[in-house]
C-alpha positions in Angstrom: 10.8 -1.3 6.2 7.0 -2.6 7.6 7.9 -1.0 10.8 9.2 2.3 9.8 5.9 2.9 7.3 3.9 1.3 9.6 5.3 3.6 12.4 5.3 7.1 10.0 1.2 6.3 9.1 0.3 5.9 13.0 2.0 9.1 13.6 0.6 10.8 10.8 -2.8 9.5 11.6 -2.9 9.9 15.4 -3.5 5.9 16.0 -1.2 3.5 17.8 0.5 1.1 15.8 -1.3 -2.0 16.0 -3.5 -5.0 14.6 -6.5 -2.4 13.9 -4.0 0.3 12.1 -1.8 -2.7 10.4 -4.6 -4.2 8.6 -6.5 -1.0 7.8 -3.2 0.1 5.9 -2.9 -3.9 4.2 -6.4 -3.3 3.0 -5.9 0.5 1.9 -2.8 -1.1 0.2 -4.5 -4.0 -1.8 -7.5 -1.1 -2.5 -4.9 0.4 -4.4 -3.6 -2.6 -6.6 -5.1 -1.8 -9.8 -2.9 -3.0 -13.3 -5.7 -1.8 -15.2 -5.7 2.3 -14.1 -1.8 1.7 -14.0 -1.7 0.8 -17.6 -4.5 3.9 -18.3 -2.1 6.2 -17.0 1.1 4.6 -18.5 -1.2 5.6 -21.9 -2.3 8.8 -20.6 1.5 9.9 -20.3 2.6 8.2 -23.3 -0.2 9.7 -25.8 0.0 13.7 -24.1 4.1 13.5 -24.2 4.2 13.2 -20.7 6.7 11.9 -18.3 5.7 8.1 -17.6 5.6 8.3 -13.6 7.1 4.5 -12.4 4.4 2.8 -10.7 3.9 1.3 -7.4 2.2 -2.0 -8.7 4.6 -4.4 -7.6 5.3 -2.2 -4.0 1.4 -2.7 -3.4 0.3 -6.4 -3.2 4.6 -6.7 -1.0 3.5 -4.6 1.3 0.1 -5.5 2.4 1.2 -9.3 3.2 4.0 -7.8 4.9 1.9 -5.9 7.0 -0.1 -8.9 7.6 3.3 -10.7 8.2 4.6 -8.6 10.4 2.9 -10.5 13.8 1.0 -7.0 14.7 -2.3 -8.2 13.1 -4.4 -11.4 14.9 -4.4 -14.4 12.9 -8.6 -14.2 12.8 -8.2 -10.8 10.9 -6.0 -12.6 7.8 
């Protein structure tokens, strides 16, 4: 799954797929992690009637050590 994501953002983005690109995503990734704005928008939803929209909390923190694990990105850069 880390190559084919990794593999979609480098064509989407114009960059090879490497160490650079890998931990650029891993960091964009753990940018993202936030339980707090999560649960703001789980109570958002819930108090306007809305849809509750499953989050990608647990996805988040997986795939940025993935990335990191994956053997693209130099061990000085982790």
């Amino acid at each position: 799954m880390v190559e084919a994501v990794a593999e979609r953002f480098a064509a989407v983005l114009g960059r090879p797929d490497g160490p650079g690109l890998r931990e650029w995503m891993a960091s964009r990734f753990e940018a993202g992690h936030d339980p707090l704005v999560e649960r703001y928008w789980r109570l958002v939803w819930t108090v306007n009637d809305w849809q509750v929209v499953p989050g990608h909390l647990p996805f988040q923190p997986w795939m940025a050590e993935a990335l990191r694990r994956s053997g693209r990105v130099s061990p000085s850069r982790r």
